[in-house]
PyMOL Python script that loads the backbone (N, CA, C, O; Angstrom):
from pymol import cmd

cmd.read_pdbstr("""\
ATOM      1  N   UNK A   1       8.381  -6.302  -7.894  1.00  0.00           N
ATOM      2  CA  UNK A   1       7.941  -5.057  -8.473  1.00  0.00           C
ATOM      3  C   UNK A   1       6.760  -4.511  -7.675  1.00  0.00           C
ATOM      4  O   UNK A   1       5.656  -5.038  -7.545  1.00  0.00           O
ATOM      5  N   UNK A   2       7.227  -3.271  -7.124  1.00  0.00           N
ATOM      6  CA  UNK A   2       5.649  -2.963  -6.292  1.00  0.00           C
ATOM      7  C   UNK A   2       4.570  -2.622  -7.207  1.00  0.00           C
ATOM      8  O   UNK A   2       4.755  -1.918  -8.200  1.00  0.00           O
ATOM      9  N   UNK A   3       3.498  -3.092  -6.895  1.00  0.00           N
ATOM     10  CA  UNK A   3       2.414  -2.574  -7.664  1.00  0.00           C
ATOM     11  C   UNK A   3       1.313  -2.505  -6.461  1.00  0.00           C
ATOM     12  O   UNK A   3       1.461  -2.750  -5.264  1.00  0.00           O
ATOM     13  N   UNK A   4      -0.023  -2.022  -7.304  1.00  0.00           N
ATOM     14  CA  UNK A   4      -1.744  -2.143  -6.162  1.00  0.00           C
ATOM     15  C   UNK A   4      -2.615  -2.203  -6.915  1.00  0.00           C
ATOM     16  O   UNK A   4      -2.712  -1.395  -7.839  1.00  0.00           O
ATOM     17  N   UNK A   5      -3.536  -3.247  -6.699  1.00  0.00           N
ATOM     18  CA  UNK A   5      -4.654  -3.734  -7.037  1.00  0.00           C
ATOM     19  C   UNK A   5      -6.012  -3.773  -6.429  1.00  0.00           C
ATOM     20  O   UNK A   5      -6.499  -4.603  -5.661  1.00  0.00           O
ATOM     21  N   UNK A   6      -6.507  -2.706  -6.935  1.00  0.00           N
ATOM     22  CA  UNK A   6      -8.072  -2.832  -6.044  1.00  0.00           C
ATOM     23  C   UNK A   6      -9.369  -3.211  -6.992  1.00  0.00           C
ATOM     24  O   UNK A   6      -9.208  -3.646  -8.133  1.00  0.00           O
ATOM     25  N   UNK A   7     -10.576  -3.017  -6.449  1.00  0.00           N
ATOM     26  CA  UNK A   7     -11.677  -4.100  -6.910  1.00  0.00           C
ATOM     27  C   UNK A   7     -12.693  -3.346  -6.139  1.00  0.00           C
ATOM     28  O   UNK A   7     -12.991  -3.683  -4.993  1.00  0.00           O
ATOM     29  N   UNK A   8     -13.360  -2.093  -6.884  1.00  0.00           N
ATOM     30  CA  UNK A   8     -14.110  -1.593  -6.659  1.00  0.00           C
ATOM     31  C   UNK A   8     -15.937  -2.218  -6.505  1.00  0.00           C
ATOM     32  O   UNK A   8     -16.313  -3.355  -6.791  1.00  0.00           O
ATOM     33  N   UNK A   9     -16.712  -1.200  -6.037  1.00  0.00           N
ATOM     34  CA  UNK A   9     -18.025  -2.129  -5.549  1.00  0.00           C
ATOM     35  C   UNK A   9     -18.634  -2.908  -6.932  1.00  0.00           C
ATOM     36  O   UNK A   9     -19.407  -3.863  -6.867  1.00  0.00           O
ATOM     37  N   UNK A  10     -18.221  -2.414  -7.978  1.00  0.00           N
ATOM     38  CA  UNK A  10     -18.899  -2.530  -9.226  1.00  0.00           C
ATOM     39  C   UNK A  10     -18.194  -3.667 -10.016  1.00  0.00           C
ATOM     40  O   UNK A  10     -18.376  -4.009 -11.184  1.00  0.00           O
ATOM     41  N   UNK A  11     -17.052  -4.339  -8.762  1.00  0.00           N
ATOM     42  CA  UNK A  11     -16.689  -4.899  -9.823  1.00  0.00           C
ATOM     43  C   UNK A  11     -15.608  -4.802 -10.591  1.00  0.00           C
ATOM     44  O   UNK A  11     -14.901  -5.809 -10.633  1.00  0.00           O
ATOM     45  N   UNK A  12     -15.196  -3.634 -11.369  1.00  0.00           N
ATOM     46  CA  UNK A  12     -14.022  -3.533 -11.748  1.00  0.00           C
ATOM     47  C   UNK A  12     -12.855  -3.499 -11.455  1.00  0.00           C
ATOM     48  O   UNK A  12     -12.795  -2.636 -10.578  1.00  0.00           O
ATOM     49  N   UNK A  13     -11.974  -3.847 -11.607  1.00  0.00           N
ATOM     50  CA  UNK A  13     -10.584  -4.648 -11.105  1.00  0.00           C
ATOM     51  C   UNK A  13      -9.856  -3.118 -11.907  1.00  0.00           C
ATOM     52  O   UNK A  13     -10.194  -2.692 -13.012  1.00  0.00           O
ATOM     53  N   UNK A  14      -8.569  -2.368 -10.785  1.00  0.00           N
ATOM     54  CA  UNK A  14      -8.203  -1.528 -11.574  1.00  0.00           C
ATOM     55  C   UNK A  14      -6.439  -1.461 -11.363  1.00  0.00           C
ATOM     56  O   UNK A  14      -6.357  -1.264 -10.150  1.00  0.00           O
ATOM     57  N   UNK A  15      -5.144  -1.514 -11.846  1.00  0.00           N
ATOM     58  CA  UNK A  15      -3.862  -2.054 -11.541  1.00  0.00           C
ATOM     59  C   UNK A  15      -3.197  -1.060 -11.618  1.00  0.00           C
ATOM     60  O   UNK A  15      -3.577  -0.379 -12.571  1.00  0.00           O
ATOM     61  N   UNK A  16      -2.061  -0.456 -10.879  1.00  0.00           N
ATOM     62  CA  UNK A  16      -1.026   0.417 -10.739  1.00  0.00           C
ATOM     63  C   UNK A  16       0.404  -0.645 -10.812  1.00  0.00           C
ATOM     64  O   UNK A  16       0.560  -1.657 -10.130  1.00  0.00           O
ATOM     65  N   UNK A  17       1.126  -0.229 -11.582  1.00  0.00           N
ATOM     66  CA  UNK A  17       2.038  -1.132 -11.833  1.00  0.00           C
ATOM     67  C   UNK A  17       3.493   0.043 -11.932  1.00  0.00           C
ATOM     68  O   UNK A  17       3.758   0.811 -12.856  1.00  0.00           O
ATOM     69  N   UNK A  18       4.344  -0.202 -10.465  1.00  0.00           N
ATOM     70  CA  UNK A  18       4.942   0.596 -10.955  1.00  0.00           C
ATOM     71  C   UNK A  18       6.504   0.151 -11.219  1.00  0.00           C
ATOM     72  O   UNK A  18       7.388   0.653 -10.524  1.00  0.00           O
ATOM     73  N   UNK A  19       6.838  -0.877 -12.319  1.00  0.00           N
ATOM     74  CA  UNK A  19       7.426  -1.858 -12.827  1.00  0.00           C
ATOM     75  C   UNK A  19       8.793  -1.636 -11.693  1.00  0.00           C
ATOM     76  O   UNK A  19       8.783  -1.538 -10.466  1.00  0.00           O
ATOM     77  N   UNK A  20       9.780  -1.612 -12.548  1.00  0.00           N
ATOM     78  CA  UNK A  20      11.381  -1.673 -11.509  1.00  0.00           C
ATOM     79  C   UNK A  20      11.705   0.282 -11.238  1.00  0.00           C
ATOM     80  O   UNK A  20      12.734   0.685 -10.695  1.00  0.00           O
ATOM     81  N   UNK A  21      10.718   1.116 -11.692  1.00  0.00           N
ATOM     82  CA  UNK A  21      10.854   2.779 -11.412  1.00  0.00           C
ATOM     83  C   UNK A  21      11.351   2.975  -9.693  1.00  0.00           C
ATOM     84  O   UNK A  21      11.559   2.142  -8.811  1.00  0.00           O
ATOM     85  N   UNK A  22      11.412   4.273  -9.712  1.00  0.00           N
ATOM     86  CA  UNK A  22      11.846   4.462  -8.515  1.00  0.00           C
ATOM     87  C   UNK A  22      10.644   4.832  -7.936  1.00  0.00           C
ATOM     88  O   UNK A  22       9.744   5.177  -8.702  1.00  0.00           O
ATOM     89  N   UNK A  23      10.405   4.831  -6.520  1.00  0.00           N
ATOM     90  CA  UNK A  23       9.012   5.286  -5.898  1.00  0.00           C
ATOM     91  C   UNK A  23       9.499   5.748  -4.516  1.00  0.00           C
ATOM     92  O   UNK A  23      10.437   5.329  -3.838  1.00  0.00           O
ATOM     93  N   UNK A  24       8.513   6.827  -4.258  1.00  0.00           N
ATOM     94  CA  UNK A  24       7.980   6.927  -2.894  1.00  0.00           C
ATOM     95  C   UNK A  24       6.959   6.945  -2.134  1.00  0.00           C
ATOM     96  O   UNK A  24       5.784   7.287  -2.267  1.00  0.00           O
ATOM     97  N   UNK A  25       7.792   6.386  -1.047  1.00  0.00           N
ATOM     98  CA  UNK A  25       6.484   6.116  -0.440  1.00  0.00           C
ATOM     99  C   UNK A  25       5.805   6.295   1.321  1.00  0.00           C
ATOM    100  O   UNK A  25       5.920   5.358   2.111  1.00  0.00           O
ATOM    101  N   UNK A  26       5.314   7.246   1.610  1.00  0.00           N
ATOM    102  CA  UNK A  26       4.689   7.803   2.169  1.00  0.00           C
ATOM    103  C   UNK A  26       3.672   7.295   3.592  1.00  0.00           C
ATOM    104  O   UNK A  26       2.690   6.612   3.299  1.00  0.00           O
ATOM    105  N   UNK A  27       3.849   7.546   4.764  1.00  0.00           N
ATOM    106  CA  UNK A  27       2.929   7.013   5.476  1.00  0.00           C
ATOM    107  C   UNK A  27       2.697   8.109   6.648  1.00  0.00           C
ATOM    108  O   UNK A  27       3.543   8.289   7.524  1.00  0.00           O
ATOM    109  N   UNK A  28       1.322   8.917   6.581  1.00  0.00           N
ATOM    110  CA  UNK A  28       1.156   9.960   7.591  1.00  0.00           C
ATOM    111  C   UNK A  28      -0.026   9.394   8.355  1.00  0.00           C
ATOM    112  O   UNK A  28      -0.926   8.980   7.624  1.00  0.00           O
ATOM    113  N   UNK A  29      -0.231   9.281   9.677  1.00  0.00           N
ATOM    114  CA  UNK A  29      -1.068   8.956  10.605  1.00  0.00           C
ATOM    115  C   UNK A  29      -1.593   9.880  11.699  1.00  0.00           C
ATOM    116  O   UNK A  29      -0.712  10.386  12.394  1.00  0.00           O
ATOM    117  N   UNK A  30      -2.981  10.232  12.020  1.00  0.00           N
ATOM    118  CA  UNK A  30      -2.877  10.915  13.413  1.00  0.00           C
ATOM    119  C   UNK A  30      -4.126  10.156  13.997  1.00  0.00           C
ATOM    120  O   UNK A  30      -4.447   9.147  13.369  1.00  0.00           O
ATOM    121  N   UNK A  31      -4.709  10.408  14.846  1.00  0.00           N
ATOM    122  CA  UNK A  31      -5.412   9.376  16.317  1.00  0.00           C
ATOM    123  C   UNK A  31      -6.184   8.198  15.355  1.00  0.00           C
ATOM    124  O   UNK A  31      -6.001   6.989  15.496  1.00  0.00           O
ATOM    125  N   UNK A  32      -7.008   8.766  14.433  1.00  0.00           N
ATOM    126  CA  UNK A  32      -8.261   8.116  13.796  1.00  0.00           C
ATOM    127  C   UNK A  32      -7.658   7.265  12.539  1.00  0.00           C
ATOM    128  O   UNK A  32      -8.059   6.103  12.470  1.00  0.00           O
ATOM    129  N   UNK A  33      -6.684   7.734  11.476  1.00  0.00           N
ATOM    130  CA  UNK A  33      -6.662   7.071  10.168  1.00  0.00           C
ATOM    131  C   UNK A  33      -4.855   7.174   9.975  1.00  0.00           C
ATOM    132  O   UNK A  33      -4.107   7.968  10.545  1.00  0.00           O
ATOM    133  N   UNK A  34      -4.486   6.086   8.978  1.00  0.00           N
ATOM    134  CA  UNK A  34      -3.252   5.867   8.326  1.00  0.00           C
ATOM    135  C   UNK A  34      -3.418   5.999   7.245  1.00  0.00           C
ATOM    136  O   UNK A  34      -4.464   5.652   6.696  1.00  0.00           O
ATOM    137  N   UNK A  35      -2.341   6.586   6.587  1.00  0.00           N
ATOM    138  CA  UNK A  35      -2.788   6.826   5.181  1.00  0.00           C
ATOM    139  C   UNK A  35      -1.613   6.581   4.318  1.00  0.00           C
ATOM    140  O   UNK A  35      -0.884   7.573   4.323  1.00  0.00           O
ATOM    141  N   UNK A  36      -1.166   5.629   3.584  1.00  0.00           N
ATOM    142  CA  UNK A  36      -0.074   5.480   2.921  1.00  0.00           C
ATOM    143  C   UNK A  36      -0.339   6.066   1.249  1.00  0.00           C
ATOM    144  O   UNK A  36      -1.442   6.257   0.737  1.00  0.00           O
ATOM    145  N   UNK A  37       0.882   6.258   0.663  1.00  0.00           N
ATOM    146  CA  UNK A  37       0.625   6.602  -0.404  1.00  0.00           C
ATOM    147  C   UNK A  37       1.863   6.136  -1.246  1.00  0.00           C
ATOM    148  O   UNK A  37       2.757   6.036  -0.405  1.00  0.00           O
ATOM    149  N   UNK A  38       2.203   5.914  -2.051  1.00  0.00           N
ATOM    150  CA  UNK A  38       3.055   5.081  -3.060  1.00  0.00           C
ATOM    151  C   UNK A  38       3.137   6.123  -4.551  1.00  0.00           C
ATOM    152  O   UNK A  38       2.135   5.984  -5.252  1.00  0.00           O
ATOM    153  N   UNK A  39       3.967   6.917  -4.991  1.00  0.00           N
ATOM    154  CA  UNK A  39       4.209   7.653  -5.735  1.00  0.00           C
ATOM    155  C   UNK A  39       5.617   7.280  -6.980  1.00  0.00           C
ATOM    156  O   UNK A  39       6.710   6.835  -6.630  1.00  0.00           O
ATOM    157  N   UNK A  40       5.260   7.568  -8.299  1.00  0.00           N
ATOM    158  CA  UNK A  40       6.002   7.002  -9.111  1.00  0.00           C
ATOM    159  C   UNK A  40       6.935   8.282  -9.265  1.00  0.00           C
ATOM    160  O   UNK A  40       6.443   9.356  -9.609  1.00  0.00           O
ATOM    161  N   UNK A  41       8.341   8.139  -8.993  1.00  0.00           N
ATOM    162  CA  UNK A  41       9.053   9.602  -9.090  1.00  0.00           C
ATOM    163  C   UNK A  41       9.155  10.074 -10.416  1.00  0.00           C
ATOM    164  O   UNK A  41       8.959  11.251 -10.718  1.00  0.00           O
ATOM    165  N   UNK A  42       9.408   9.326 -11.089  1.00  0.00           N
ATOM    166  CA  UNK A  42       9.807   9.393 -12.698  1.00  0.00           C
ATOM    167  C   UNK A  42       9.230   9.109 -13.511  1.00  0.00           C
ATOM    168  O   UNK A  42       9.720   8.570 -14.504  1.00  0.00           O
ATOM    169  N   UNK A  43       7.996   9.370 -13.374  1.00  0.00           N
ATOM    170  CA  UNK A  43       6.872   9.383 -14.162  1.00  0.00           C
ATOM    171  C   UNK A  43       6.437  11.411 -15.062  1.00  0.00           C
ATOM    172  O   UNK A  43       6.073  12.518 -14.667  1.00  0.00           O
ATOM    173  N   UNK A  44       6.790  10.768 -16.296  1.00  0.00           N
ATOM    174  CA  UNK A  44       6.270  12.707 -16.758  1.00  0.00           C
ATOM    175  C   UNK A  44       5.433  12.469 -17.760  1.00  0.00           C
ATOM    176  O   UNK A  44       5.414  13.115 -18.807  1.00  0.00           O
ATOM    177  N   UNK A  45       4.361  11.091 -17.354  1.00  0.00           N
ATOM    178  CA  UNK A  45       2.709  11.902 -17.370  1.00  0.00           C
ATOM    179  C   UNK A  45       2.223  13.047 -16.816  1.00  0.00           C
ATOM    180  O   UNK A  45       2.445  13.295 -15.631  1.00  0.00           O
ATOM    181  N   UNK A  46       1.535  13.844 -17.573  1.00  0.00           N
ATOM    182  CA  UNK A  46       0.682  14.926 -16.935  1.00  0.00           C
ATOM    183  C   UNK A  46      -0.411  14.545 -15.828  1.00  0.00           C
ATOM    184  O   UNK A  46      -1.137  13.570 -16.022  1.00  0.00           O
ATOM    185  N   UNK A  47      -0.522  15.299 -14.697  1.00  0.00           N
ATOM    186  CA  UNK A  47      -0.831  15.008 -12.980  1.00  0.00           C
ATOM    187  C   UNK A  47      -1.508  14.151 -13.249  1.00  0.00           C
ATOM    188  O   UNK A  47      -1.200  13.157 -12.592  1.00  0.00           O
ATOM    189  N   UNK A  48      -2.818  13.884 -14.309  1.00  0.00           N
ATOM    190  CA  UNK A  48      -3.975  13.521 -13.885  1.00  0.00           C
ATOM    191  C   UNK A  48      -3.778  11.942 -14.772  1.00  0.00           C
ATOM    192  O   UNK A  48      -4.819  11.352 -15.062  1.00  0.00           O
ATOM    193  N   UNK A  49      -2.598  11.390 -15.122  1.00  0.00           N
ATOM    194  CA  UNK A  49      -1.999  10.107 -15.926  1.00  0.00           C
ATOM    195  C   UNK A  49      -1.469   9.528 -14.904  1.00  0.00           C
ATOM    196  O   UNK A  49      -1.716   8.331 -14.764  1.00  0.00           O
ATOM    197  N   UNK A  50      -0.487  10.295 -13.785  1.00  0.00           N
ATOM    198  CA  UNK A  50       0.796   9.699 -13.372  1.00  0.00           C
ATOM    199  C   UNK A  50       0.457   8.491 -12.263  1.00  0.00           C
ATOM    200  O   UNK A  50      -0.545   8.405 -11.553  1.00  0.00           O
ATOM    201  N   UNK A  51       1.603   7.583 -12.336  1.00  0.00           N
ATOM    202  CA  UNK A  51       0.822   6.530 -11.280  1.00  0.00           C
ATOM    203  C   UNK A  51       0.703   7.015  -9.772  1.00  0.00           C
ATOM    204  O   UNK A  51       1.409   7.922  -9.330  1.00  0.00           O
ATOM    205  N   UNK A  52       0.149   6.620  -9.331  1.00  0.00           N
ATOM    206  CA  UNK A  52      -0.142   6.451  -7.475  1.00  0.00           C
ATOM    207  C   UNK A  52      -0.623   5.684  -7.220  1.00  0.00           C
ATOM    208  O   UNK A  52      -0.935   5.045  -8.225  1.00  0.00           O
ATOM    209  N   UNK A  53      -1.100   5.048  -5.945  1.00  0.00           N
ATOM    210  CA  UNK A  53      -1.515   4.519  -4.957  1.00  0.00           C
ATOM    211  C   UNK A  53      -1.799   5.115  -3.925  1.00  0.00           C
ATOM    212  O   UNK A  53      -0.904   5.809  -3.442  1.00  0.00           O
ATOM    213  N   UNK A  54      -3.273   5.053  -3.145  1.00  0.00           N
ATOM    214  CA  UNK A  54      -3.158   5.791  -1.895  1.00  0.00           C
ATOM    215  C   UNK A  54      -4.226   4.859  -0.851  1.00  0.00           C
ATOM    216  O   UNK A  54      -5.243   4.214  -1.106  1.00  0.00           O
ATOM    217  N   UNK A  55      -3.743   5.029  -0.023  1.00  0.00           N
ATOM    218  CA  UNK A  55      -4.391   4.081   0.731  1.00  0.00           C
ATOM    219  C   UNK A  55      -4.828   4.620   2.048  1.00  0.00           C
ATOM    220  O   UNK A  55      -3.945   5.211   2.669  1.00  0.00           O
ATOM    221  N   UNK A  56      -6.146   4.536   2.677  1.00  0.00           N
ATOM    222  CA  UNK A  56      -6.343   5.644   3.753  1.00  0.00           C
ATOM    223  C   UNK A  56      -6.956   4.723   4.419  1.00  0.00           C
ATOM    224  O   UNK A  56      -7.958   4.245   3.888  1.00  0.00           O
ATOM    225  N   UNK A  57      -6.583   4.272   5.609  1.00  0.00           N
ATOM    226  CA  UNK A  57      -7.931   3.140   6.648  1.00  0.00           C
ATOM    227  C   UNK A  57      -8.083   3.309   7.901  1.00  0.00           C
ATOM    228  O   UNK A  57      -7.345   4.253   8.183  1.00  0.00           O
ATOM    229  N   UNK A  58      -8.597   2.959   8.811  1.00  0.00           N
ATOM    230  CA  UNK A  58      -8.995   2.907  10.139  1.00  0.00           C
ATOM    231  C   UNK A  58      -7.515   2.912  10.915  1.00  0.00           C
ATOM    232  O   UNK A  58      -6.636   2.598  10.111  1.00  0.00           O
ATOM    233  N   UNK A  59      -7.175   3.086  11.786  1.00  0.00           N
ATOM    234  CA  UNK A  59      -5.931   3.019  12.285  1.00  0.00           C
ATOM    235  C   UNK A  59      -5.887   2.063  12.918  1.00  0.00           C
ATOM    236  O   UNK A  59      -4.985   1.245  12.740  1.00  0.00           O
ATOM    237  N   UNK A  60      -7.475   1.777  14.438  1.00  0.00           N
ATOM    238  CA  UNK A  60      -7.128   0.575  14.623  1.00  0.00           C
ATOM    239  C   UNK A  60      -7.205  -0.670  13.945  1.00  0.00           C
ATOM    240  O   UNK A  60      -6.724  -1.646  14.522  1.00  0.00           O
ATOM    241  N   UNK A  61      -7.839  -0.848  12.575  1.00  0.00           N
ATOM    242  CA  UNK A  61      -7.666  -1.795  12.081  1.00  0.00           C
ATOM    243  C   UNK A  61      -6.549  -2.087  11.049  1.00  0.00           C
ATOM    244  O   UNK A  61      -6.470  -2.928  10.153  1.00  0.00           O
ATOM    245  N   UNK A  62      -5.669  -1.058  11.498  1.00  0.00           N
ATOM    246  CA  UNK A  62      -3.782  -1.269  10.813  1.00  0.00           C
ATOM    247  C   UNK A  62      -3.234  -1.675  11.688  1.00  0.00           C
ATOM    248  O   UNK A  62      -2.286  -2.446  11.539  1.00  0.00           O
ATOM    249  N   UNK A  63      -3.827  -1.128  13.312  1.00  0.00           N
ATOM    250  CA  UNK A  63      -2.984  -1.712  14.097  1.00  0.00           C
ATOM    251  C   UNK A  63      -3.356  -3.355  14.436  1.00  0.00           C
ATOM    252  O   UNK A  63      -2.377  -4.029  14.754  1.00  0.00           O
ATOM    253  N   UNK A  64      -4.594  -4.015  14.399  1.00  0.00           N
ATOM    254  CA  UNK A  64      -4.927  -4.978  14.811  1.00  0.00           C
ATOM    255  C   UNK A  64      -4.342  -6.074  13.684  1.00  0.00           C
ATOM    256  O   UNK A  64      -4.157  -7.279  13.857  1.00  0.00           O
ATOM    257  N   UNK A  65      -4.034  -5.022  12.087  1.00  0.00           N
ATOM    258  CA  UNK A  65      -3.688  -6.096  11.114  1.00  0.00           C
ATOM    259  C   UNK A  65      -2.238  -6.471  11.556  1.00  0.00           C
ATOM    260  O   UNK A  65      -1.805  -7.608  11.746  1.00  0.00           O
ATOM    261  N   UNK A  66      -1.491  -5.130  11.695  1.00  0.00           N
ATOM    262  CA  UNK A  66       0.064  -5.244  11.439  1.00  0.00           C
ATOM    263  C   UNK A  66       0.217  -6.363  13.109  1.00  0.00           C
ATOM    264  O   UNK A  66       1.169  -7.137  13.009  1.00  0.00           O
ATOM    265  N   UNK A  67      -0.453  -6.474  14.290  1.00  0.00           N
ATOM    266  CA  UNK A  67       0.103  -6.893  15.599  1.00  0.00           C
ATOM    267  C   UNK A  67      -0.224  -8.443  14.812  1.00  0.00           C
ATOM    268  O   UNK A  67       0.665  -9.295  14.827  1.00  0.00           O
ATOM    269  N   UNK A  68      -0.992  -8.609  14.420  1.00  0.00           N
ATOM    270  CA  UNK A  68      -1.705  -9.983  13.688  1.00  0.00           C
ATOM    271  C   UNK A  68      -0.570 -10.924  12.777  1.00  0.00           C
ATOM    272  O   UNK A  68      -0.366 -12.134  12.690  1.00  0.00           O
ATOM    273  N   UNK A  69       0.040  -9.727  12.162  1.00  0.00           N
ATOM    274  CA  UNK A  69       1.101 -10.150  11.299  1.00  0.00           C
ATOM    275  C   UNK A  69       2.066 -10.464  11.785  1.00  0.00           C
ATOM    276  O   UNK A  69       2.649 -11.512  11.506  1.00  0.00           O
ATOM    277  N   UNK A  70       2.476  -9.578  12.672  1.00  0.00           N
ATOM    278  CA  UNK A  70       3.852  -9.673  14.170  1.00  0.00           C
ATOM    279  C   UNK A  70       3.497 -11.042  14.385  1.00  0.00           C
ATOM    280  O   UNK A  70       4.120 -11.999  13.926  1.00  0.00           O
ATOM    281  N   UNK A  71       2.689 -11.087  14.947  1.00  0.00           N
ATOM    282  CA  UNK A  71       2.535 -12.915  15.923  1.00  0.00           C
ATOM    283  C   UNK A  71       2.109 -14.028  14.932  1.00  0.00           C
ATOM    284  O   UNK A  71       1.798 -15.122  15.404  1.00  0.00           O
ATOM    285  N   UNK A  72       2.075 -13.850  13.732  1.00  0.00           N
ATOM    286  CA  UNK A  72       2.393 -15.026  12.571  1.00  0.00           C
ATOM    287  C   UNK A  72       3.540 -15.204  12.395  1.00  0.00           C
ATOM    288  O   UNK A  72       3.816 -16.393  12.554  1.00  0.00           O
ATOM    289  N   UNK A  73       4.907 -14.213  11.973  1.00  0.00           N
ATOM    290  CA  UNK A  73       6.027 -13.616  11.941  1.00  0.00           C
ATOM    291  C   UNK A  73       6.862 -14.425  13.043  1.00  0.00           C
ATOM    292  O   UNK A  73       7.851 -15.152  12.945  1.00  0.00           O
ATOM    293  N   UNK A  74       6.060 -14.007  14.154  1.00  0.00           N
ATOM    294  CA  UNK A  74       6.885 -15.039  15.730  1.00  0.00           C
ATOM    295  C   UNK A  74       6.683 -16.693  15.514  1.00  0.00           C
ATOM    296  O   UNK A  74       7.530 -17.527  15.834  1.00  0.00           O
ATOM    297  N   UNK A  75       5.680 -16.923  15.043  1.00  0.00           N
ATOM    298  CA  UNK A  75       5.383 -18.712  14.690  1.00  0.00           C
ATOM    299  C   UNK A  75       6.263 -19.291  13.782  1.00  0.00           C
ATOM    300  O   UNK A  75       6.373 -20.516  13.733  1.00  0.00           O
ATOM    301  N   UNK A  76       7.106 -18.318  12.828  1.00  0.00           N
ATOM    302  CA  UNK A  76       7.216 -19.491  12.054  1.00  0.00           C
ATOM    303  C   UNK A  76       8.639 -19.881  12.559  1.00  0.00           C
ATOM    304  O   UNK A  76       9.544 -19.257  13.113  1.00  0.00           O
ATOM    305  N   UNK A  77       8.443 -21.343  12.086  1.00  0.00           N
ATOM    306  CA  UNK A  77       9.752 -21.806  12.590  1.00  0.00           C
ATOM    307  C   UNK A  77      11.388 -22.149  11.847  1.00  0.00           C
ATOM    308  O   UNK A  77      11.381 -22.410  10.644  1.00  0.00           O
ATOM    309  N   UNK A  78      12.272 -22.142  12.333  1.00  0.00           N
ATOM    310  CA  UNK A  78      13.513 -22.128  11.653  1.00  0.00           C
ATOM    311  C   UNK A  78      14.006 -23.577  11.397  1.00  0.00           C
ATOM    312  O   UNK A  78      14.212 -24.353  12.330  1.00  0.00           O
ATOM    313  N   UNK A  79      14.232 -23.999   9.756  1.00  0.00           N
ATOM    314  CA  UNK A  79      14.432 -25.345   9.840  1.00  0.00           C
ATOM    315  C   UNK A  79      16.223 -25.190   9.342  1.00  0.00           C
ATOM    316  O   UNK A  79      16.703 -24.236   8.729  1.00  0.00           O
ATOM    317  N   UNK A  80      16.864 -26.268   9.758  1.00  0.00           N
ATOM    318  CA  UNK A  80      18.151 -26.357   9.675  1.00  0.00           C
ATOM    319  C   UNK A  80      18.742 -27.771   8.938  1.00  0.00           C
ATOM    320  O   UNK A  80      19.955 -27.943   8.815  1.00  0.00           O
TER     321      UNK A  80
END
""", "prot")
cmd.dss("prot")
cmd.show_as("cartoon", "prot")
cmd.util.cbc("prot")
cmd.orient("prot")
C-alpha cells in the first residue's frame, strides 16, 4: 500500500495513507531540484482534506541516492 511518512523539526510524526486507491504519481525535474508528488485520484475530500504527498529535493542528492541504490541492486546475489 503506498503511503509517506514524515517527521517534522518539532517532532511530530505526520502519515498519508493512501490504502489500495488509485494514485498518481508525478515526477518533474529541471537542473537544480526533483520533485515528486503522489496524488489520491479518488479522493472527494474538499482540496484542502485530500491526500498528497510531495516531495521536492536537491537533484544531486537524488542522483547520488538513486546511483547508490543501482550499485546495491548490482551486489546482490542470486541463490539457486
Amino acid at each position: 500500500m503506498p503511503h509517506a511518512i514524515i517527521r517534522g523539526k518539532n517532532g511530530q510524526r505526520h502519515e498519508v495513507d493512501f490504502e489500495d486507491d488509485p494514485i498518481r504519481v508525478e515526477v518533474h525535474a529541471n537542473e537544480r531540484v526533483i520533485e515528486i508528488s503522489i496524488d489520491a485520484l479518488d479522493d472527494h475530500a474538499s482540496s484542502d482534506k485530500r491526500r498528497f504527498a510531495l516531495l521536492n529535493l536537491p537533484r544531486h542528492l537524488f542522483s547520488e541516492a538513486m546511483g547508490e541504490a543501482a550499485r546495491r541492486s548490482g551486489k546482490e546475489k542470486v541463490v539457486k
